[in-house]
BAKOLVO-193269 format. One line per 4 residues: number of its first residue (from 1); their letters; for each residue x, y, z of N, C-alpha, C, O. Coordinates in steps of 0.05 Angstrom, whole numbers. Last residue first. Example, Ala and Ser with C-alpha at 12.3 -4.5 7.8 and 13.67 -1.06 7.14 Angstrom:
2	SA	257 -45 142 273 -21 143 258 1 157 268 23 161 | 264 -114 156 246 -90 156 264 -66 156 285 -66 169
end
This chain:
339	XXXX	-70 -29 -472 -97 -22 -456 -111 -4 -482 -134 6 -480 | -18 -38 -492 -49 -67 -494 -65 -55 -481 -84 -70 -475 | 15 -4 -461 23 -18 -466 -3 -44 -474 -4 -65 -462 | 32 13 -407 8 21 -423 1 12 -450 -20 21 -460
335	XXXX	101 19 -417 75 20 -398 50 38 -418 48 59 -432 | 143 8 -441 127 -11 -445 100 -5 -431 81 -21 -431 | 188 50 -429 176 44 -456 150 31 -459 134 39 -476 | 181 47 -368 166 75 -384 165 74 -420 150 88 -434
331	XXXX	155 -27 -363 188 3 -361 167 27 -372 144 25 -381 | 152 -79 -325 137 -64 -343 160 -37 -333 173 -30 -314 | 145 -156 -332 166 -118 -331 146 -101 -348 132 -104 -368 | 97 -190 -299 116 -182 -329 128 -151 -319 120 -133 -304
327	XXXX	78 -250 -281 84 -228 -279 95 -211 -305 100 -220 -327 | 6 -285 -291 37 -280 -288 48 -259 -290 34 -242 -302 | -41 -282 -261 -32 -305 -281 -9 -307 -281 2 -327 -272 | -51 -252 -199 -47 -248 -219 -28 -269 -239 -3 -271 -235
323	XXXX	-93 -250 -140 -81 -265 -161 -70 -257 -187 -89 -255 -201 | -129 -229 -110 -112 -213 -126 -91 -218 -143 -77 -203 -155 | -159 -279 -92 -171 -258 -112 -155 -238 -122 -164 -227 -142 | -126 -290 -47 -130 -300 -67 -137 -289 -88 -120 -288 -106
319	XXXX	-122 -264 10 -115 -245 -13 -111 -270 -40 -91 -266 -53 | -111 -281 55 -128 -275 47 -138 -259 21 -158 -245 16 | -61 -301 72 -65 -269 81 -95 -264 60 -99 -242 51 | -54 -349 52 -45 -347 64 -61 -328 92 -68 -333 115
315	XXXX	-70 -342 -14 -87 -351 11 -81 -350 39 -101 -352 53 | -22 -313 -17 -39 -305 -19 -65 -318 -1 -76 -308 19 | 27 -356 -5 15 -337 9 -7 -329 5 -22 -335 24 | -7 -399 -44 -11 -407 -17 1 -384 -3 -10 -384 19
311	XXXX	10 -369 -93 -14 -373 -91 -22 -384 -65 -45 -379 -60 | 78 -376 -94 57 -345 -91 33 -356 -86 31 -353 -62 | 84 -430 -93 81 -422 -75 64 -392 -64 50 -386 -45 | 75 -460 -140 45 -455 -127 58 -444 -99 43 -448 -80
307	XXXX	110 -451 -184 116 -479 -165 89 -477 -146 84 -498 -136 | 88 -412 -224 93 -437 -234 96 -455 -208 82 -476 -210 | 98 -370 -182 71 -370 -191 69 -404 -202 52 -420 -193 | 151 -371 -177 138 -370 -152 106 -380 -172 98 -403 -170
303	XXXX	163 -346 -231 177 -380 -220 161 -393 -187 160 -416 -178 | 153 -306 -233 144 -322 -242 144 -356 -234 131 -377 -233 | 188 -276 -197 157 -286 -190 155 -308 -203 155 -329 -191 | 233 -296 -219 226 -307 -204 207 -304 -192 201 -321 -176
299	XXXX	225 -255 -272 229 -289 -273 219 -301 -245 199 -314 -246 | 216 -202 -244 200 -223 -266 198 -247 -258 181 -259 -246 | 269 -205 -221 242 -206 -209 222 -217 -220 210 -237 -212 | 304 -203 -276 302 -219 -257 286 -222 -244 277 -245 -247
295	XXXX	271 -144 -292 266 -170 -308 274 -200 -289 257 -217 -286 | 298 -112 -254 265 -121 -252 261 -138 -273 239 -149 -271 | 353 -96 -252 336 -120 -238 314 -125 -243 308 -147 -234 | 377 -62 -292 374 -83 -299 358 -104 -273 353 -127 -278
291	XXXX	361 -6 -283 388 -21 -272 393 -46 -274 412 -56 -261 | 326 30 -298 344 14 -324 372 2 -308 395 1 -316 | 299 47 -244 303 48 -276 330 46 -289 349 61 -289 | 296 16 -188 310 32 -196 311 30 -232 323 11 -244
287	XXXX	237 -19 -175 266 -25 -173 272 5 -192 255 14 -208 | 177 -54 -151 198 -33 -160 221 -24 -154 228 -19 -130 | 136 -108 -149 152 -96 -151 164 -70 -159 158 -66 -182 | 65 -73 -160 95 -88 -172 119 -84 -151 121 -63 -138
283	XXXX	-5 -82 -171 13 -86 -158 44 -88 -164 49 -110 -175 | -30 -48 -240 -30 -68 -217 -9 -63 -200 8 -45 -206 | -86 -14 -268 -60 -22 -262 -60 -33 -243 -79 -34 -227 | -143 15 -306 -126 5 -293 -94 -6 -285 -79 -5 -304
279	XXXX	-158 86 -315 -147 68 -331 -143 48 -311 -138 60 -290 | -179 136 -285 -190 122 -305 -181 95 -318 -198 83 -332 | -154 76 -233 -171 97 -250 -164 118 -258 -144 128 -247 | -109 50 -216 -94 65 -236 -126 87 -249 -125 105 -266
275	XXXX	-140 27 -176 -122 42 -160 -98 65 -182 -82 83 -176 | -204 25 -186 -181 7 -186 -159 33 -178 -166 57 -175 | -248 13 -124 -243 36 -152 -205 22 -151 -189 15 -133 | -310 8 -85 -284 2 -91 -279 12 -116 -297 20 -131
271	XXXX	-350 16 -23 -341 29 -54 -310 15 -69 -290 15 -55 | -354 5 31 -373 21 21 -369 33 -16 -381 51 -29 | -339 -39 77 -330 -24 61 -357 -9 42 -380 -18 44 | -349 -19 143 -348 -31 137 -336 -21 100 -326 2 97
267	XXXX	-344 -18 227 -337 -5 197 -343 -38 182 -343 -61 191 | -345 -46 271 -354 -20 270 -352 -6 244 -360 17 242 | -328 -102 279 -355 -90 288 -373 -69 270 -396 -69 260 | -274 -129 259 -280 -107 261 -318 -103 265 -330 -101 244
263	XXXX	-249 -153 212 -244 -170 238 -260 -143 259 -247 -142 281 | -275 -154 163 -272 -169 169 -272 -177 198 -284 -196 209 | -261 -91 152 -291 -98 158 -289 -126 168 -303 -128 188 | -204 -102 145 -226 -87 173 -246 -97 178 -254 -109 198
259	XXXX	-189 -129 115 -193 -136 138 -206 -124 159 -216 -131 180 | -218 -87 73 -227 -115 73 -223 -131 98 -241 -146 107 | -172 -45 81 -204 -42 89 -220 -68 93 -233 -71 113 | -130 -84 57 -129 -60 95 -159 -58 91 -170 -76 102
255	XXXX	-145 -86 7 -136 -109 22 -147 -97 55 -166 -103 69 | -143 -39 -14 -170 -58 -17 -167 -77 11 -183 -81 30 | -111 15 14 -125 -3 -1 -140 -27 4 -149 -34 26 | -170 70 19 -141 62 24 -138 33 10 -156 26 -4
251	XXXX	-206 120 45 -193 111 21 -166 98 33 -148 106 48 | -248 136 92 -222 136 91 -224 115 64 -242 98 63 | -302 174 110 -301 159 92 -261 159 99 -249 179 109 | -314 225 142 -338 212 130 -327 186 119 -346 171 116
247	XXXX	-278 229 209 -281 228 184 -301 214 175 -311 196 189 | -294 234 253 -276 259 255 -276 262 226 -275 284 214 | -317 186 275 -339 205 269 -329 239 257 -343 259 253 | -290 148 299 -302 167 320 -320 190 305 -334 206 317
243	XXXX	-271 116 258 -289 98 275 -308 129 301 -329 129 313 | -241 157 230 -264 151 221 -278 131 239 -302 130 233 | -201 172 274 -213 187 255 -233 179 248 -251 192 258 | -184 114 279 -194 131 301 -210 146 290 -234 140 291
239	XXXX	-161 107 228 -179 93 234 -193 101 257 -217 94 257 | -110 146 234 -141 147 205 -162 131 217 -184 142 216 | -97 128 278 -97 152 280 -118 157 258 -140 169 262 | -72 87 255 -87 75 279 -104 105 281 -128 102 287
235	XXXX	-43 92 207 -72 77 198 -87 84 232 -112 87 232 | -13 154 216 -22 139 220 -40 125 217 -61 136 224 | -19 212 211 5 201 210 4 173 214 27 164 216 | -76 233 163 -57 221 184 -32 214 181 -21 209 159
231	XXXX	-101 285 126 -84 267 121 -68 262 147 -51 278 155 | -164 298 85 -155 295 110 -121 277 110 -117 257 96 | -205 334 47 -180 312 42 -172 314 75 -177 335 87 | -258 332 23 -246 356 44 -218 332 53 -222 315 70
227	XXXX	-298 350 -40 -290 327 -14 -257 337 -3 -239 346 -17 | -321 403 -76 -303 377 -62 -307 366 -43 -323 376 -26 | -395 414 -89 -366 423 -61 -358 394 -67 -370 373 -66 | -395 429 -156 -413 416 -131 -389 423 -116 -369 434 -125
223	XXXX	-395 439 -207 -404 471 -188 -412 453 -160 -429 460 -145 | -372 415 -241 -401 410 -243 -417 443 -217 -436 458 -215 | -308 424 -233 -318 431 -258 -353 436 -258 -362 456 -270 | -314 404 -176 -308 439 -189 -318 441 -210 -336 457 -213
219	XXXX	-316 341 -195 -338 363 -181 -336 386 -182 -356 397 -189 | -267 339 -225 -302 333 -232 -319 353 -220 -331 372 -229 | -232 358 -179 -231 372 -201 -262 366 -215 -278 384 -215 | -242 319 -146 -255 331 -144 -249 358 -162 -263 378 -157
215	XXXX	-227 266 -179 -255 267 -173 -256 294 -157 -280 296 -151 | -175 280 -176 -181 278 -194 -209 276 -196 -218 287 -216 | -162 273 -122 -153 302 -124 -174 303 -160 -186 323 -167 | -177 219 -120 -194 233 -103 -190 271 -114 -208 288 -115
211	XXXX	-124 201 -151 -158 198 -153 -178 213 -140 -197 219 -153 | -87 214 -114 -88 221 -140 -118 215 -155 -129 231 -171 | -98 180 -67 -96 214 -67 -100 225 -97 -116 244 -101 | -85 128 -91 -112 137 -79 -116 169 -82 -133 180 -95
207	XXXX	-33 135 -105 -51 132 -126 -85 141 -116 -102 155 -128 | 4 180 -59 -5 151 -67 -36 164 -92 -49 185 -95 | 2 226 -30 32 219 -49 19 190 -55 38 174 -54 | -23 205 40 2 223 17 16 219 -4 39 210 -3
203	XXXX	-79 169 42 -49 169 35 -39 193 19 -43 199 -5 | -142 194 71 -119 192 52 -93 190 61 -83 202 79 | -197 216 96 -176 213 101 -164 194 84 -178 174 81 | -253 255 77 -247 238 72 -206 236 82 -191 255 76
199	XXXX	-319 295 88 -285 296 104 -270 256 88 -283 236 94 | -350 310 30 -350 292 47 -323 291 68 -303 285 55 | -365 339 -12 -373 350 7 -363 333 27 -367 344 48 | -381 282 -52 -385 313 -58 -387 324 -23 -407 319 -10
195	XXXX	-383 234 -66 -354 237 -45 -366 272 -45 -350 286 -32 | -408 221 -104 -422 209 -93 -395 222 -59 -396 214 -36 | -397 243 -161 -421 255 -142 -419 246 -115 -426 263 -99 | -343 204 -160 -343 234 -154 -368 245 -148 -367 259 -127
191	XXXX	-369 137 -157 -354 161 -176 -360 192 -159 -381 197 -148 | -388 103 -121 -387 96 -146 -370 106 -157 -354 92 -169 | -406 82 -54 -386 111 -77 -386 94 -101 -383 69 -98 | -448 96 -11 -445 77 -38 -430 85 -56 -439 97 -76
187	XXXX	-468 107 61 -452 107 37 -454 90 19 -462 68 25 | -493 93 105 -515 92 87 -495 97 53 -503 93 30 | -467 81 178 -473 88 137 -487 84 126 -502 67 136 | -467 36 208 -475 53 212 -489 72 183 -511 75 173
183	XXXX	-407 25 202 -423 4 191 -450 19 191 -461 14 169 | -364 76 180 -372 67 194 -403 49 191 -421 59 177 | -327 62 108 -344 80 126 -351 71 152 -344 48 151 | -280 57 60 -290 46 81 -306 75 104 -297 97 112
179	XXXX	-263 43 -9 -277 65 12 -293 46 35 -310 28 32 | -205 8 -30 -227 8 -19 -243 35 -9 -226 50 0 | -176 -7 -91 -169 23 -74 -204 13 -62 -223 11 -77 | -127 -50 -122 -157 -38 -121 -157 -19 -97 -136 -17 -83
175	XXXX	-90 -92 -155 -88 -62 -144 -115 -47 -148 -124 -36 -168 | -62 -149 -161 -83 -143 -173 -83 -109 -159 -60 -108 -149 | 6 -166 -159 -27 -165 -155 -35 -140 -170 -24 -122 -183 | 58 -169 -189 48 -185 -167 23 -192 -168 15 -215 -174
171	XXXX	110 -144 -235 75 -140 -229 78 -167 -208 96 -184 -211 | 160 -98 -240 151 -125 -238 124 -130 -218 119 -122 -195 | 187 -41 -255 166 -59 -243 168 -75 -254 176 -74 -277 | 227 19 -259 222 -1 -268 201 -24 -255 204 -17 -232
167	XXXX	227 87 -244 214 69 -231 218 40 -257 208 48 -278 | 209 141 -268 237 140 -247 248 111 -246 272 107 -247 | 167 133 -301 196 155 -307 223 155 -296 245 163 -303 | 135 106 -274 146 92 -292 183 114 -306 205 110 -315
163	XXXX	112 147 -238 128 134 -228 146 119 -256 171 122 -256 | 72 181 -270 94 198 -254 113 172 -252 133 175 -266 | 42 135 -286 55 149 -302 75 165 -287 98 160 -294 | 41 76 -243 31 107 -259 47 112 -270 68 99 -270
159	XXXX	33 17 -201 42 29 -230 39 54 -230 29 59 -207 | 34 13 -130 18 14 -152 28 27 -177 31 51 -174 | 62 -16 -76 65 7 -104 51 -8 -119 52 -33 -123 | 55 -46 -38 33 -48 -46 36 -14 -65 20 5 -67
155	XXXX	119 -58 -29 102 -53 -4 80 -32 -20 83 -8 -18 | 177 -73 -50 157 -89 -33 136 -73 -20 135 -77 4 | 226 -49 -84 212 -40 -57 179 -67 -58 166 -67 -78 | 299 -53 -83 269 -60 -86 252 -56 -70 256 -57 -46
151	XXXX	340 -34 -61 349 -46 -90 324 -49 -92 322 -49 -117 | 354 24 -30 348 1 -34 343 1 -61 342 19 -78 | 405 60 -42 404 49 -7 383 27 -7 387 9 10 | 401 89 -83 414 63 -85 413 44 -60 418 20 -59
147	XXXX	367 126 -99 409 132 -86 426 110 -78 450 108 -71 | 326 113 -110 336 126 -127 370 134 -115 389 145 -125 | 309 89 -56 320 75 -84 336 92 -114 351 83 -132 | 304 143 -34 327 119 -21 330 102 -46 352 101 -57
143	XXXX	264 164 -62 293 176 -59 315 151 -45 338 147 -50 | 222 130 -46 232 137 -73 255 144 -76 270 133 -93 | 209 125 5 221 103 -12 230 106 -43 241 90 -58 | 198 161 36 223 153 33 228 141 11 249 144 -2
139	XXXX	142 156 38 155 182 31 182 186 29 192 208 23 | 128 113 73 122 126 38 133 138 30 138 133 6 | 190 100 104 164 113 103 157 109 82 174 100 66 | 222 36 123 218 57 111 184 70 112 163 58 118
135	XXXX	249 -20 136 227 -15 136 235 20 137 253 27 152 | 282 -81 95 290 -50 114 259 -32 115 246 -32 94 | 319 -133 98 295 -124 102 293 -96 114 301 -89 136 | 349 -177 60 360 -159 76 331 -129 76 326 -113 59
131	XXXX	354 -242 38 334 -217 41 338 -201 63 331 -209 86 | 396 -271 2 388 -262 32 373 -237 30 381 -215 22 | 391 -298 -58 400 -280 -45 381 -283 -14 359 -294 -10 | 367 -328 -93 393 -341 -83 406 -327 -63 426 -335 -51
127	XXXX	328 -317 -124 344 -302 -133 373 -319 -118 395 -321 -129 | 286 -342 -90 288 -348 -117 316 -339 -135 323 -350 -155 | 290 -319 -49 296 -350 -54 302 -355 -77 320 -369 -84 | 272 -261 -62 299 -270 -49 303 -294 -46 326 -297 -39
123	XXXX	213 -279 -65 231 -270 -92 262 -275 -80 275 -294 -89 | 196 -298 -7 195 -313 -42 222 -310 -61 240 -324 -68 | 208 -253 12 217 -272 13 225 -288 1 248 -296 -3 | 164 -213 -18 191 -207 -19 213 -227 -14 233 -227 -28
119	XXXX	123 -241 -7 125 -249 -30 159 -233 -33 175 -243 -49 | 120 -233 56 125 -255 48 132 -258 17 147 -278 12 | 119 -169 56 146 -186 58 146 -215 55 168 -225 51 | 54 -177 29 89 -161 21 112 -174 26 124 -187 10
115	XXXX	38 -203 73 40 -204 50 67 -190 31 90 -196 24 | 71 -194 131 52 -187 113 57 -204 92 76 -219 90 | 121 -160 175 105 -181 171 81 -179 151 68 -158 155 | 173 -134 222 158 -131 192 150 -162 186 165 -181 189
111	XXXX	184 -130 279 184 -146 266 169 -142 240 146 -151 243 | 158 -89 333 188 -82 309 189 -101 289 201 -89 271 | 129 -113 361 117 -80 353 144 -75 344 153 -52 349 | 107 -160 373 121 -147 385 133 -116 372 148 -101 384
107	XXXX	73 -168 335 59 -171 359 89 -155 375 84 -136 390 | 93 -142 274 72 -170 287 72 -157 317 72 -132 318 | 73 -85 227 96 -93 257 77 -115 268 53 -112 273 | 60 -106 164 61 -86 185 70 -98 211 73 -123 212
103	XXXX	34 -101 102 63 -101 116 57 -82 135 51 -58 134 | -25 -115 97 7 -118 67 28 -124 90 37 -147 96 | -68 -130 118 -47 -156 118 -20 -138 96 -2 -149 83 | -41 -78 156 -53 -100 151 -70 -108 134 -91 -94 132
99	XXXX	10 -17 150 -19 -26 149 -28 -60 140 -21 -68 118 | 61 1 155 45 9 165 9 -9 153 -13 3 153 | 109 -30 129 101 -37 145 84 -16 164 92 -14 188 | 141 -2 74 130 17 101 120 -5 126 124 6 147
95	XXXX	203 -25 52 180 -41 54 159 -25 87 161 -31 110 | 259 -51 11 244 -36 27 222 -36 30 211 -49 12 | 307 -99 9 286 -90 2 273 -75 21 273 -81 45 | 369 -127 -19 355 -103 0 329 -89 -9 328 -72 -27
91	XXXX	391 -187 -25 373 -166 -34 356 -146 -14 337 -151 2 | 464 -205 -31 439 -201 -9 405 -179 -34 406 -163 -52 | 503 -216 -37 496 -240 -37 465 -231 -19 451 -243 -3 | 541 -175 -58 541 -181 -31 526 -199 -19 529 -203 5
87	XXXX	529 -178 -120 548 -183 -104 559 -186 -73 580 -197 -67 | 484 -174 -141 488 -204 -126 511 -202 -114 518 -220 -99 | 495 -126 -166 468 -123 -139 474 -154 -129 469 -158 -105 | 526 -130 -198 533 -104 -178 515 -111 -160 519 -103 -137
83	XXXX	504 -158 -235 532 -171 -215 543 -152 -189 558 -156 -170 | 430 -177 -238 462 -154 -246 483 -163 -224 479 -172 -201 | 404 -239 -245 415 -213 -233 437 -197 -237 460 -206 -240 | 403 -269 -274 399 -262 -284 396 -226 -277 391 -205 -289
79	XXXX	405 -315 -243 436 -310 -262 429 -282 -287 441 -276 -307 | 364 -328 -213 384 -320 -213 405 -313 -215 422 -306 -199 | 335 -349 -255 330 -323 -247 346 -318 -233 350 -294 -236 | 361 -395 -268 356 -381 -289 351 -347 -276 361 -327 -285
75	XXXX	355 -422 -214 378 -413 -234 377 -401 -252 399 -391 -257 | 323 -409 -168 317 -414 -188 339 -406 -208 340 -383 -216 | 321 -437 -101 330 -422 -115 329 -428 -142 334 -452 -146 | 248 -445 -73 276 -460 -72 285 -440 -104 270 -432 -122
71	XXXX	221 -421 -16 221 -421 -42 244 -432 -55 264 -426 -42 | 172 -408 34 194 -403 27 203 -421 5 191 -442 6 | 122 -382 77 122 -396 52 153 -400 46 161 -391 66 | 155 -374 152 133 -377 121 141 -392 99 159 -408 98
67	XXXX	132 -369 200 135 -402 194 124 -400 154 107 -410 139 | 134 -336 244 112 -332 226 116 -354 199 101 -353 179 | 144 -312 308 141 -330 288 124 -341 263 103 -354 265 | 115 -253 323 135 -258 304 147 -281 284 155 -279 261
63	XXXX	39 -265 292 63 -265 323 85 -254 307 82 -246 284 | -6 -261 277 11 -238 282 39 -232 286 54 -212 285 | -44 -300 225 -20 -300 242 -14 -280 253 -15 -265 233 | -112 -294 221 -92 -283 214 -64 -289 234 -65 -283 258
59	XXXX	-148 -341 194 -142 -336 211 -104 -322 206 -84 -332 196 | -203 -324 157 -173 -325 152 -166 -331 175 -186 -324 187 | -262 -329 158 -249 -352 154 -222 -358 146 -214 -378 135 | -284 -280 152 -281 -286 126 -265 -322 123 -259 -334 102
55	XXXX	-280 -258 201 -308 -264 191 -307 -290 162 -323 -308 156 | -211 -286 229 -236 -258 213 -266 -276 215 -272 -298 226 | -179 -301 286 -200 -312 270 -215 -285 261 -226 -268 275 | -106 -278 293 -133 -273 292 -156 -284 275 -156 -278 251
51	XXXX	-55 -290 345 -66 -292 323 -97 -281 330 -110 -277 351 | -40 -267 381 -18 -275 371 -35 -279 342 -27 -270 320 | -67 -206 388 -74 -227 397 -42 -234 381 -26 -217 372 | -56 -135 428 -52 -150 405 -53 -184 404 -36 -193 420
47	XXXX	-87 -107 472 -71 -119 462 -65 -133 440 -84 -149 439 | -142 -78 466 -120 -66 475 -98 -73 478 -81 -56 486 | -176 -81 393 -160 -84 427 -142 -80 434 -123 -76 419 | -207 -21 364 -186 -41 367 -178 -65 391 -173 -52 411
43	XXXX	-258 2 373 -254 -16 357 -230 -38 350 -230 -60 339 | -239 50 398 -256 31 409 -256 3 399 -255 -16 414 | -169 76 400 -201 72 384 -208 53 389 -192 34 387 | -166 122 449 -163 103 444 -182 99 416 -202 113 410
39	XXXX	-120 176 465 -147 169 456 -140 142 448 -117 135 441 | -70 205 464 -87 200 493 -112 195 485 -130 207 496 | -63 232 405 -53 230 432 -76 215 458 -99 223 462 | -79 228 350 -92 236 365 -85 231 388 -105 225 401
35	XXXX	-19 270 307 -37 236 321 -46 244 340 -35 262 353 | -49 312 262 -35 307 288 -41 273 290 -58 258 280 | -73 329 198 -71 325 226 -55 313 240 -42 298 226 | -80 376 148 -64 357 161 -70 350 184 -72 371 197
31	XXXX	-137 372 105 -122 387 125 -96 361 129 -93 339 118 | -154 407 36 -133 392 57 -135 407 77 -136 431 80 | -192 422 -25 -181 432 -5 -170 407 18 -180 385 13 | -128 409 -59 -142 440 -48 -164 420 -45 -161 399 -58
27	XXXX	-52 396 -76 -85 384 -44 -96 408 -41 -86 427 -27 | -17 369 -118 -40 397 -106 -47 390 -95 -51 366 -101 | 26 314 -117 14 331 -120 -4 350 -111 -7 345 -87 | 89 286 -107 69 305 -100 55 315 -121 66 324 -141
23	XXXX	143 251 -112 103 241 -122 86 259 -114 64 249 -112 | 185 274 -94 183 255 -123 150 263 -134 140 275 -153 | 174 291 -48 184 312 -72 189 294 -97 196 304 -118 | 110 270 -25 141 271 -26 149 285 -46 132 293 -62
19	XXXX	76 314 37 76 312 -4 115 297 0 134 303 14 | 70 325 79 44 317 69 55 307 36 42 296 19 | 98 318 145 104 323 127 86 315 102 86 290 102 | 56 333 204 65 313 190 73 324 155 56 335 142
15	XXXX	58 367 259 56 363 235 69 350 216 92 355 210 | 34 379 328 51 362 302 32 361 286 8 357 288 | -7 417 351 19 420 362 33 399 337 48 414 324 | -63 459 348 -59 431 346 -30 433 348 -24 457 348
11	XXXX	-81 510 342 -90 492 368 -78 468 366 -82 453 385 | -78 559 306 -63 561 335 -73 532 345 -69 535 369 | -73 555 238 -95 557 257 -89 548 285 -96 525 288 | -54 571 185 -47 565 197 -74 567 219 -94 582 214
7	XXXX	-80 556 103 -67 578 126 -56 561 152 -47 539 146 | -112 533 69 -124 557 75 -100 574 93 -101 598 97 | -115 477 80 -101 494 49 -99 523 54 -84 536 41 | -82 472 147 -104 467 125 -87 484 94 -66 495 88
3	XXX	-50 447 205 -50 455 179 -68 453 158 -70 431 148 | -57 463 266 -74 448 247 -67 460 224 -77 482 219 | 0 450 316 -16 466 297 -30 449 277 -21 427 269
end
């Protein structure tokens, strides 16, 4: 079945769960869709390389062996961990591995790989701990940390206000939200005129969604037609979507669109918008409020940033420019905090 805002409609058969009960908000107007079964998207190949030369002069690793950055233990940050969380000598981090370069399955289609888990690595060197790697939905990851099942999450959370309530952080990167269209386009998104009317596909429950729901309140207010929210179970399934013409535009982040256009023919990017608009914010770590880890994290980013290893993943995965000087905790006292 096709779920829209509007009701039910006989033809489509799965449905994907659309809002988490932490981070939901309104979707007027929405549909939900299905994975597109028995279709291919043209744009992809039909196997996966071990590796891949972009446009941009990354060559992206896939495989499983992935020969990474890795980090020598930092005493200070490690002693700085709560005794309840070093005690099994491990750090459990969570981490969706749905989308490229953050975090996503290498070549043999179970191995978590990315950015993300490399700087998660990092930090588990630094801490002295074994990185105990657990791959999760979006839509999990709040309630599992909030019950303790993980101690950190890794995988391109962006700051807000809803979250800082539940949520302690430690900053990484930089956090920008791409619009990608087919190359074909004539698109230029700036701000809310420019999305008026448009099928656009989205993350559930993410900062992107929250912007888009927020640009089209703008447009209600002006008397123009929203933009018509679309929501996959899948990047391969969004990207089908919009390489076939099902969608005008997919939102997502900077990084995932950037390789597209990169290794990719058929799309390209068309708009970028920071991922805390109106206001900005960044990439963090996140860890369970007031359990004392995310100042440790701190440290040993930091400690990653000072020895130049964070800065050779980044280049690593192409992602230099998201650089950030140094890290810092940020709590629901301190957020917002100099803006």
């Amino acid at each position: 079945m096709l779920r829209t805002a509007h009701g039910f409609a006989a033809h489509e058969t799965k449905l994907r769960p659309i809002k988490s009960r932490l981070l939901a908000f309104a979707v007027l107007p929405a549909v939900v869709l299905p994975a597109l079964a028995g279709c291919s998207d043209p744009g992809a190949s039909a196997a996966k390389p071990e590796s891949e030369a972009a446009k941009n002069g990354i060559v992206y690793n896939t495989s499983v062996d992935q020969n990474r950055i890795r980090g020598e233990k930092d005493a200070a940050a490690a002693g700085a961990v709560p005794a309840a969380i070093a005690k099994d000598g491990k750090l459990t981090v969570a981490t969706t591995a749905g989308s490229i370069p953050l975090s996503f399955h290498a070549t043999d289609d179970k191995t978590p790989i990315g950015v993300e888990v490399d700087i998660a690595q990092l930090v588990a060197d630094k801490l002295g701990l074994e990185l105990d790697l657990q791959v999760t939905s979006w839509e999990n990851w709040p309630l599992k940390t909030q019950s303790g099942d993980f101690e950190a999450v890794f995988s391109n959370v962006g700051i807000n206000a809803a979250r800082v309530k539940l949520f302690d952080f430690s900053t990484y990167r930089a956090a920008y939200m791409g619009f990608e269209a087919k190359k074909s386009s004539s698109y230029d998104i700036k701000g809310s005129d420019d999305i008026s009317g448009l099928k656009i596909s989205v993350g559930s429950g993410t900062n992107q969604e929250k912007i888009l729901l927020a640009w089209n309140k703008e447009l209600e207010a002006k008397g123009k037609a929203p933009a018509v929210l679309q929501y996959y179970s899948s990047d391969a399934d969004t990207i089908l979507a919009l390489s076939s013409g099902r969608t005008d535009l997919n939102l997502a982040p900077y990084p995932s669109v950037t390789y597209r256009e990169n290794t990719r023919d058929d799309l390209k990017v068309v708009g970028k918008v920071n991922a805390g608009w109106p206001a900005e914010t960044l990439v963090a770590a996140t860890t369970l409020k007031g359990n004392g880890l995310a100042p440790a994290i701190t440290d040993a980013l930091n400690s990653t940033i000072k020895d130049g290893s964070y800065a050779k993943v980044l280049e690593r995965w192409g992602l230099s420019e998201e650089a950030v000087p140094e890290s810092k905790t940020v709590t629901e006292a301190t957020f917002g905090a100099g803006k």
